[in-house]
C-alpha positions as CSV (number, residue, x, y, z in Angstrom):
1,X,17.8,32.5,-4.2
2,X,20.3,31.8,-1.7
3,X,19.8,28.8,0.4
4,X,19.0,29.7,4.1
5,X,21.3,27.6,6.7
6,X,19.4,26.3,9.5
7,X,21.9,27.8,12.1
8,X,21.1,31.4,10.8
9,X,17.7,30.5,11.0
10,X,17.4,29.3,14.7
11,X,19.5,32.2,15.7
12,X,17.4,34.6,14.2
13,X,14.2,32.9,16.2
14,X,16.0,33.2,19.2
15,X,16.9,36.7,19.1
16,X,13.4,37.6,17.8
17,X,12.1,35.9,21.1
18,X,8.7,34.7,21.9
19,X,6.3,37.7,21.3
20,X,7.4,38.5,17.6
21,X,4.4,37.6,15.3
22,X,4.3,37.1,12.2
23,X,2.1,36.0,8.9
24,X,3.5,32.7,7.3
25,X,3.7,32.7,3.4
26,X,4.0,29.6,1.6
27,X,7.7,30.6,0.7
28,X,9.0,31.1,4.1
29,X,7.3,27.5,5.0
30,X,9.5,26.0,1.7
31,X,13.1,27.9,2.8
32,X,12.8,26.6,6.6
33,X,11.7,23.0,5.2
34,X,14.5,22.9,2.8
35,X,17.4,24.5,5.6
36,X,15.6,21.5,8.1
37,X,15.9,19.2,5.7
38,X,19.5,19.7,4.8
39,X,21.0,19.7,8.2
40,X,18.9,17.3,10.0
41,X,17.5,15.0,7.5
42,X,20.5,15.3,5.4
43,X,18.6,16.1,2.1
44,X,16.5,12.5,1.6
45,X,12.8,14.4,2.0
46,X,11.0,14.9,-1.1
47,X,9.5,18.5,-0.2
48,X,5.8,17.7,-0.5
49,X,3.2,20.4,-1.7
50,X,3.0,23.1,0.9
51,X,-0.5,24.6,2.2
52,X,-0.2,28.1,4.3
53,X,-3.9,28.0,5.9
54,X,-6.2,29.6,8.3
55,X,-7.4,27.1,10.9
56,X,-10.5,29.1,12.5
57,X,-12.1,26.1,14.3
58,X,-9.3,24.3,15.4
59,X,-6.7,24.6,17.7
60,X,-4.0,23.2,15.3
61,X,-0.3,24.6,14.2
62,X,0.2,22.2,11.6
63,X,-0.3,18.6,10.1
64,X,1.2,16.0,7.3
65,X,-0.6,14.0,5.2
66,X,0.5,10.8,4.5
67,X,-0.8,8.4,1.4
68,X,-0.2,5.4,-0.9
69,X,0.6,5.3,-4.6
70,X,-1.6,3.4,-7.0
71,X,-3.8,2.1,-4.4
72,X,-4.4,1.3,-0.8
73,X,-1.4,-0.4,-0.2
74,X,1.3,1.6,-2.5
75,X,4.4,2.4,-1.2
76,X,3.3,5.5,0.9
77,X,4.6,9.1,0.8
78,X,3.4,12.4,1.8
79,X,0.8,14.1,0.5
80,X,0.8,17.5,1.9
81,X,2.2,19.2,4.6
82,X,-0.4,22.2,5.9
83,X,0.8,24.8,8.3
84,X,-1.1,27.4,10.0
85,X,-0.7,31.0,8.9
86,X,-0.8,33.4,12.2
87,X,2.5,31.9,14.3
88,X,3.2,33.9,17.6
89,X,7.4,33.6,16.8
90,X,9.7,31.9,14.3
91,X,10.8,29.9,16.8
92,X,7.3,28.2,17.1
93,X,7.1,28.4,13.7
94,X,10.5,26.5,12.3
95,X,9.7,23.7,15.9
96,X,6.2,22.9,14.3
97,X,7.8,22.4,10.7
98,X,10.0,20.4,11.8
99,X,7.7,18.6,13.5
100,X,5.7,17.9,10.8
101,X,8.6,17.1,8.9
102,X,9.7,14.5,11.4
103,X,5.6,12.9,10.6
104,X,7.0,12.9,7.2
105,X,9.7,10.9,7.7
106,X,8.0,8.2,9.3
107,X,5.5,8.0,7.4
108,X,7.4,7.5,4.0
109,X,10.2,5.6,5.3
110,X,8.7,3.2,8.2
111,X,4.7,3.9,6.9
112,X,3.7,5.2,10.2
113,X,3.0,8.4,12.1
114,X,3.3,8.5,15.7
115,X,4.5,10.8,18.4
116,X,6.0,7.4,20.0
117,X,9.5,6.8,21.1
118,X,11.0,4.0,18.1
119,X,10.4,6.7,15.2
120,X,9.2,10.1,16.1
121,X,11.5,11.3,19.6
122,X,14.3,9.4,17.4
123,X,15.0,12.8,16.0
124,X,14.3,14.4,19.5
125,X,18.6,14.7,20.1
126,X,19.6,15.3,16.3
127,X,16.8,18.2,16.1
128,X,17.9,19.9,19.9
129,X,21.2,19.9,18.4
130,X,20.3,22.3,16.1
131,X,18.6,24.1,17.9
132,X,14.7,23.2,17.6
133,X,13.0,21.9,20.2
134,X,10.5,18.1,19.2
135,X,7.6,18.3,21.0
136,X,3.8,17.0,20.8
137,X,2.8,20.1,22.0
138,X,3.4,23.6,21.1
């Protein structure tokens, strides 16, 4: 399969524009994660296993999971990345991956996640750059 560039990507979102819905498949989750990864995080992400899910009772787009080899205090890594299945654009979907992506990076490299200023809006400019909006919120 051809590798999908981020640029193609983002433009695609934006032309789509905010009420085109769609059904997330594991797949489409792994191509945007490894275009992301590429051109913002320059390839040093070890794609963790993907979960596409339903989250009925929560109001939740996505999460990382973070853990520790060995034991408690392994070097840590991520576990999982989950995202939710029902997005209401690509747009939303490929801001919350990378979102979740950014998680990732702190957590395996610095052993946190936060949505503070030292390591998680560190990748605010490099992400708007390309084209994806950081954000807490969706």
């Amino acid at each position: 399969m051809a590798k999908l560039q981020l640029y193609k990507l983002v433009e695609t979102a934006t032309k789509q524009g905010r009420k085109a819905p769609l059904r997330v498949t594991t797949e489409m989750v792994e191509d945007i994660y490894d275009a992301i990864n590429r051109a913002v995080f320059s390839g040093v992400l070890q794609r963790p296993k993907i979960i596409v899910r339903d989250y009925k009772k929560r109001d939740i787009w996505g999460e990382c999971e973070g853990w520790q080899k060995l034991h408690r205090w392994g070097p840590p890594y991520t576990k999982v990345i989950r995202i939710q299945r029902h997005f209401p654009n690509l747009k939303t979907l490929i801001a919350v991956i990378a979102h979740e992506m950014v998680h990732q990076y702190e957590w395996d490299f610095y052993n946190v996640m936060t949505h503070g200023n030292t390591t998680f809006f560190a990748w605010e400019e490099k992400l708007r750059s390309k084209g994806i909006r950081l954000s807490i919120s969706i």
